[in-house]
C-alpha positions in Angstrom: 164.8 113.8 117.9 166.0 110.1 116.5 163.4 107.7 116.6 163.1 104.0 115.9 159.8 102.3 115.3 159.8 98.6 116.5 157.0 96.6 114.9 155.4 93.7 115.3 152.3 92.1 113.0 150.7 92.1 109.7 151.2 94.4 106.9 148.6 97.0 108.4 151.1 97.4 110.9 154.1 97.6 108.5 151.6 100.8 106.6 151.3 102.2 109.8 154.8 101.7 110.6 156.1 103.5 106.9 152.8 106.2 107.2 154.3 107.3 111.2 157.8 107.2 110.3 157.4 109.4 106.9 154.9 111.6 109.0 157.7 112.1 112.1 160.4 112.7 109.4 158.3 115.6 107.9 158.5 117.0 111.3 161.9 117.8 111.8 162.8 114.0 113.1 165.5 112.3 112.5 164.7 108.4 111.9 167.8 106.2 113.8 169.4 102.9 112.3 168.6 101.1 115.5 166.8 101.5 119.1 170.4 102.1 121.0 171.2 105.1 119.2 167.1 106.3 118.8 166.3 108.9 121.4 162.6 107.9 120.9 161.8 104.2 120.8 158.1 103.1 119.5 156.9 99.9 119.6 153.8 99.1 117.0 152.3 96.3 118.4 149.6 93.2 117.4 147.2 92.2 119.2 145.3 89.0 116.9 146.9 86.0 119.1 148.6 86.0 122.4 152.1 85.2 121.5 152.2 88.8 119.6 151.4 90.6 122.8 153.3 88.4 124.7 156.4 89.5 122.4 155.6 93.4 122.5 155.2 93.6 126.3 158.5 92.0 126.8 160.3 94.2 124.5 158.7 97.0 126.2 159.8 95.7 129.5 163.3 95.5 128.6 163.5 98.8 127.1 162.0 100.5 130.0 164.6 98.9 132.3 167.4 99.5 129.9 165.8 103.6 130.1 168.3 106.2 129.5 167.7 109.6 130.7 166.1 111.2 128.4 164.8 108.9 126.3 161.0 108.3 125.5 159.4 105.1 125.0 155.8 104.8 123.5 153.3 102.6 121.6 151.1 101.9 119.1 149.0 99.7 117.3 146.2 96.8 118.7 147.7 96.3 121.9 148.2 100.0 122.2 144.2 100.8 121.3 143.3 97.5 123.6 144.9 98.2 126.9 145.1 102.2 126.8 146.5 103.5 130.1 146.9 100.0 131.4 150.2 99.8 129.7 151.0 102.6 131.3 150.0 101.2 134.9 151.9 98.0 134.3 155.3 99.4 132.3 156.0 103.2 134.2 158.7 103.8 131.6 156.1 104.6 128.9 155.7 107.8 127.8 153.0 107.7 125.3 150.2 105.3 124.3 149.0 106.2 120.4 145.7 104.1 119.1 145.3 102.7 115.8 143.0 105.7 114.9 145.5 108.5 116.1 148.4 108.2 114.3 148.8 111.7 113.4 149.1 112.7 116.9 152.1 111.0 117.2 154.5 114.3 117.2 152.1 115.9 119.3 152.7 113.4 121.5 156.7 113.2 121.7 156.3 117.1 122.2 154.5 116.3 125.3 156.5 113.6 126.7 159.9 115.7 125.8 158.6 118.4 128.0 158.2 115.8 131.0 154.9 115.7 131.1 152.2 113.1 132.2 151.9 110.7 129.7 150.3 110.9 126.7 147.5 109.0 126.2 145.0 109.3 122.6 143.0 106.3 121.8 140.2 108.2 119.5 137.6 108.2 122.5 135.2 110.8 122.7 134.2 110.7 119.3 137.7 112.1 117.8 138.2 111.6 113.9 140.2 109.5 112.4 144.1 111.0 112.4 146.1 108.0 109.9 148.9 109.4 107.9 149.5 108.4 104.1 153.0 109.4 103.9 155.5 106.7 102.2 158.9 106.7 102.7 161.2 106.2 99.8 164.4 105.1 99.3 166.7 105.2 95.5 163.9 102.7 94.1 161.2 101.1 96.1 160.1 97.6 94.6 155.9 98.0 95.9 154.1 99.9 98.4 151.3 99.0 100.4 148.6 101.4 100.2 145.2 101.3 102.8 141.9 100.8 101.3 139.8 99.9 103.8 140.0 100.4 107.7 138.1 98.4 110.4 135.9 95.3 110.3 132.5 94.3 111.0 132.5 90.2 110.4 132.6 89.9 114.0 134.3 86.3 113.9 134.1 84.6 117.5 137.9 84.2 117.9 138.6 88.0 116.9 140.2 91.1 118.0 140.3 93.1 115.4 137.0 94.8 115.2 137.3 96.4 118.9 141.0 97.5 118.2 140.6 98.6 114.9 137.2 100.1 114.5 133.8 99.4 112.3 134.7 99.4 108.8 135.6 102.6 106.8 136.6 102.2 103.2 138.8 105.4 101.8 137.7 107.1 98.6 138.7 105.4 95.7 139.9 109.2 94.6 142.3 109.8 98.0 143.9 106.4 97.0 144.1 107.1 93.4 146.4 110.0 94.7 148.3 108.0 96.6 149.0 105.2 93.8 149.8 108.0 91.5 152.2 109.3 93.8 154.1 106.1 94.3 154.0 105.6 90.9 155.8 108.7 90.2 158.5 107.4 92.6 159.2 104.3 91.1 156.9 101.9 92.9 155.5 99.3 90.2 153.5 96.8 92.0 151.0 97.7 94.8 148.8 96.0 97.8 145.9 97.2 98.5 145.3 96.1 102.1 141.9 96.3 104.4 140.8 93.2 106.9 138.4 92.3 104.6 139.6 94.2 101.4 136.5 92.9 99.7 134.0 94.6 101.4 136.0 97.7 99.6 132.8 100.6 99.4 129.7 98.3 100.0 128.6 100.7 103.0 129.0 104.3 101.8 130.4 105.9 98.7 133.6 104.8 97.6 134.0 105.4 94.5 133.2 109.2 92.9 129.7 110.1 91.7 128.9 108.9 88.4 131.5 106.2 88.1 131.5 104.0 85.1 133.4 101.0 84.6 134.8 100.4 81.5 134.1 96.9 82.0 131.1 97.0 83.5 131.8 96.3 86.9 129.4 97.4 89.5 131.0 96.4 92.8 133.1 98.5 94.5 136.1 96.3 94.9 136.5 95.3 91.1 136.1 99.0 90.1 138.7 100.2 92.5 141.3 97.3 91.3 140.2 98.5 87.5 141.1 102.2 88.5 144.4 101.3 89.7 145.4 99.3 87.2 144.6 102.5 85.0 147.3 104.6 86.9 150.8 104.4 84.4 153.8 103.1 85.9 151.6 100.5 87.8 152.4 97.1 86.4 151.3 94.7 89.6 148.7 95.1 91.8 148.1 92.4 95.0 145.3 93.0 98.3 144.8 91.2 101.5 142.5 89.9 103.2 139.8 88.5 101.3 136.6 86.7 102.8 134.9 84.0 100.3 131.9 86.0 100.3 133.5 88.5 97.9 134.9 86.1 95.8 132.1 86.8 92.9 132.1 86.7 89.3 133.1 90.2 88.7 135.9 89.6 91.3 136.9 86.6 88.9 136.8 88.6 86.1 139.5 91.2 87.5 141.7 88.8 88.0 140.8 87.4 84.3 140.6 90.5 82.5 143.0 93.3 84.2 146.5 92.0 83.4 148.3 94.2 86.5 146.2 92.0 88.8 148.5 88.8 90.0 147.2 85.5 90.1 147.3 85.3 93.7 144.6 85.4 96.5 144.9 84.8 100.2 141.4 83.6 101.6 141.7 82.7 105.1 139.9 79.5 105.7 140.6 79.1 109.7 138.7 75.7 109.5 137.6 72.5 107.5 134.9 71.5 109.5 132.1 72.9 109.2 130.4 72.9 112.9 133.9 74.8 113.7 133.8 77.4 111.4 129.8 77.7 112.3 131.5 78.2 115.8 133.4 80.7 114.8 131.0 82.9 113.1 132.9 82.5 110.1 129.8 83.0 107.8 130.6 80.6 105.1 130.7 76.4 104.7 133.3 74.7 103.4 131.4 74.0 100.3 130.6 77.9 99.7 134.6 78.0 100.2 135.5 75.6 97.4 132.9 77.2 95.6 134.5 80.2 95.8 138.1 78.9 94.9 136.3 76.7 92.0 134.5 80.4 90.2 138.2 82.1 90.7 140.1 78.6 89.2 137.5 78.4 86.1 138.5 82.4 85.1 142.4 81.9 85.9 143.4 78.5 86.0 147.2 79.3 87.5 145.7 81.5 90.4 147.6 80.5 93.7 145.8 79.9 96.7 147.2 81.3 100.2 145.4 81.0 103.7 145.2 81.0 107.3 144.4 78.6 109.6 143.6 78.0 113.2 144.1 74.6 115.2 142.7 73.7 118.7 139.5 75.8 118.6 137.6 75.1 122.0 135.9 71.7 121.2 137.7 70.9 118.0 137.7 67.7 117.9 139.7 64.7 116.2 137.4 64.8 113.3 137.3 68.6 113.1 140.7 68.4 112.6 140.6 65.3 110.5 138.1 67.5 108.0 140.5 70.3 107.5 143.6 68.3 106.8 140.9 66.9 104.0 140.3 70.0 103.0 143.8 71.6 102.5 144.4 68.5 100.7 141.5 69.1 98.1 141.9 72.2 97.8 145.8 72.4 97.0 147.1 75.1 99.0 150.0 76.8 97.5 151.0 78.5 101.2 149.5 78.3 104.7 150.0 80.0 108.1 148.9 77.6 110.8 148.1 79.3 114.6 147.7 77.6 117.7 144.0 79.0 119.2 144.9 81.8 121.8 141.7 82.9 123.6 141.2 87.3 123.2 139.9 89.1 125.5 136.5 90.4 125.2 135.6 88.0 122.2 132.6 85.7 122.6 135.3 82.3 121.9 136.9 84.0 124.9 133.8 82.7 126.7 134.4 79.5 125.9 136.7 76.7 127.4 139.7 76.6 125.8 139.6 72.9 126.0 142.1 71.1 123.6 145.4 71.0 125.1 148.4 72.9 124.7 150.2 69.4 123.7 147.5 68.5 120.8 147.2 72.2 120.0 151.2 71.6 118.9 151.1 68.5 117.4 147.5 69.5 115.2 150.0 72.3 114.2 152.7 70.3 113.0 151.1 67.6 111.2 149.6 70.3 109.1 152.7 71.7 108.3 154.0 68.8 107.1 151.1 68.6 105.0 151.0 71.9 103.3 154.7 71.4 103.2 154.0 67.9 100.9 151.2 69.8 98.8 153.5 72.5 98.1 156.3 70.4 97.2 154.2 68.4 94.8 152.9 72.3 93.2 156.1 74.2 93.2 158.3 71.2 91.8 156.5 71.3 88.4 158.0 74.8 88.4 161.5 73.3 87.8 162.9 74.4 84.1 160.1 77.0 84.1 160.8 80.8 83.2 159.1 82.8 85.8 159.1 87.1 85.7 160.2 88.1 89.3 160.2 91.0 90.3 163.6 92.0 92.4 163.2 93.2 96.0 166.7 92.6 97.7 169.7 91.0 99.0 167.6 87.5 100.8 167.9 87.4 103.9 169.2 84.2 104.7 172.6 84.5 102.3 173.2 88.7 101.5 174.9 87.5 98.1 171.8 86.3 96.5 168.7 88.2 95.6 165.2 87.3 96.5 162.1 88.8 94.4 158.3 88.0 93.7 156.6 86.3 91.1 153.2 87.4 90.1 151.5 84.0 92.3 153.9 85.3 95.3 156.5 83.0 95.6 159.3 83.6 97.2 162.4 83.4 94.2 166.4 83.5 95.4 168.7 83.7 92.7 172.2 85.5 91.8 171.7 89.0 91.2 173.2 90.7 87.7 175.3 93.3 87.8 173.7 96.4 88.5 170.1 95.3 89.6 168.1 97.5 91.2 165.0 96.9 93.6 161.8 97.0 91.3 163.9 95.5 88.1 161.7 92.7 86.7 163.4 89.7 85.7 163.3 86.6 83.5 164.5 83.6 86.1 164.6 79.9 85.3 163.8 77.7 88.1 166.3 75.1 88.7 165.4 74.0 92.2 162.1 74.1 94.4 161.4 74.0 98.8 158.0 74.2 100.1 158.5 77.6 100.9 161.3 78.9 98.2 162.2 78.5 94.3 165.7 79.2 93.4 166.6 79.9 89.9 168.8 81.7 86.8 168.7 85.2 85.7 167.9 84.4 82.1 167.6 87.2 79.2 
């Protein structure tokens, strides 16, 4: 059957997107260009803030009205593993509910719903295993790959849905994704992600890493061995992960980035909050001072590292001066990229509990007058870029003008500039910079 997978969220989903689609097409399926001509529609869905579920269940309301005969309509993902059957209570057209832990059943269940039966419903209860799919897809010459490391999360932040939608932690052996890097490698792929929730608690419960490991480095933590035994796969030549949590920013964290070149100089470490009584509220289990000194110990071992981060506005009782703190904060600390959320409250979190007290209004204006801030700082950062040569790696046609190309450099910004004849996707590049935006450099293919 054609299928089209629909998906919404962050870059697990995106994985889990590539791992269901590669696993369908191994199957005999046939993967669609869009959802008009798909005979099986699947929507991956997020479930972090309110707005991303909002999103999801309107899609899925318009495609089961839009229904041909036929035609099956399921889900996956957060919202999938969060509401279960109660999708299927509130949108009859759905044919199949898949949880973030079942992945693999996902032709098992279009076999069911094809043969008209009840629908298909297989969150993981009941003690099941886990049944996630590493399959990539791969076109003429894919430019990176994201590649799971870790699964789950047990931080247990006040505000957050992820650990009952995803699961305790689970880190994968560093051996199974050693295969899979290899793999990619052999396909082309040059610079990988490594991606987990909280990607440095990589192996600290369990055994990640294979008996009798030895680091050539000396490296004792899990994480900075796993990024050492990437970096030792040929063909490999940049290697990126997200999330990170300041607690795992340590010394032997710093010296990966200082001492394994395929490493980028580029770290996103949610912050969420400036204030400290807030991010005590939110179970965040760091200060703002064990922050800085966490971006101070990864600055003194890589001066140009970039800093990216998340942040969240309006918690219940933020006040003023909360807000006034964190605006102080992203100043100090020189942010070289920011996503800025309004607070949404999520079910069956303890915040959830709480009043949701600052208004909708100041929630919106707290949110743009950081913007406008991290849009200064980044200004004042990216416009000593300007006559700089940068290596970027090429990813595409940008989105915004199909003539140019847009690529990567190794701190993650974003780089449009006119493509030479016969680029390819995964072609590294010498580019000047001749002009900077907060959130774009534009340069010159120079030799």
């Amino acid at each position: 059957m054609k299928f089209f997978i629909k998906t919404y969220g962050c870059q697990m989903n995106e994985r889990d997107s590539e791992a269901v689609a590669a696993l369908l097409l191994s199957c005999g399926h046939e993967q669609a260009r869009n959802e008009n001509e798909a005979e099986v529609v699947i929507v991956n869905t997020c479930s972090v803030r309110d707005k991303a579920e909002t999103k999801a269940v309107g899609k899925l309301g318009i495609l089961a009205s839009e229904k041909r005969p036929g035609q099956l309509i399921g889900v996956m993902g957060c919202m999938a593993q969060r509401l279960g059957a109660g999708l299927v209570a509130k949108l009859p057209g759905i044919d199949f509910v898949i949880g973030t832990r079942r992945l693999g059943a996902l032709p098992r269940a279009i076999e069911s719903a094809a043969e008209g039966a009840r629908p298909f419903i297989d969150l993981g209860e009941h003690g099941a295993d886990d049944s996630i799919p590493d399959a990539h897809l791969y076109g003429d010459r894919p430019a990176g790959a994201f590649v799971n490391a870790l699964f789950g999360c047990d931080r247990r932040c006040s505000y957050c849905i992820v650990p009952a939608v995803r699961g305790h932690e689970r880190s994968r052996p560093a051996e199974e994704i050693l295969r899979e890097v290899r793999e990619l490698a052999d396909h082309g792929v040059r610079e990988i992600t490594l991606l987990g929730q909280s990607i440095l608690s990589y192996g600290r419960k369990g055994n990640a890493m294979p008996a009798g490991h030895v680091s050539p480095r000396g490296f004792t933590e899990p994480f900075p061995q796993l990024l050492e035994a990437v970096a030792g796969v040929p063909g490999i030549r940049r290697i990126r992960f997200t999330s990170a949590h300041p607690s795992g920013c340590t010394k032997e964290l710093a010296a990966a980035f200082a001492t394994i070149e395929q490493v980028c100089e580029h770290i996103h470490l949610p912050l969420q909050s400036g204030s400290d009584r807030i991010l005590k509220l939110m179970r965040r289990g760091y200060t703002a001072d064990e922050y800085r000194k966490a971006v101070d110990r990864l600055r003194e071992a890589t001066p140009e590292i970039a800093f990216t981060t998340d942040i969240i506005v309006g918690f219940p009782t933020e006040t003023e001066e909360d807000f006034e703190a964190t605006r102080a904060f992203v100043r100090e600390i020189g942010f070289d990229n920011a996503f800025v959320f309004k607070y949404s409250p999520r079910p069956g979190t303890a915040a959830a509990e709480w009043k949701d007290d600052v208004p909708p209004a100041e929630k919106l204006r707290r949110n743009r007058i950081l913007l406008e801030d991290l849009d200064e700082i980044a200004m004042k950062r990216h416009g000593r870029r300007i006559g700089r040569i940068c290596e970027v790696m090429a990813e595409g046609p940008s989105l915004r003008n199909r003539r140019k190309w847009a690529g990567r450099t190794r701190d993650f910004m974003n780089v449009v500039f006119d493509p030479p004849a016969g680029i390819r996707s995964g072609d590294f590049l010498n580019v000047v910079i001749r002009r900077a935006t907060p959130q774009t450099l534009y340069g010159e293919v120079t030799p």
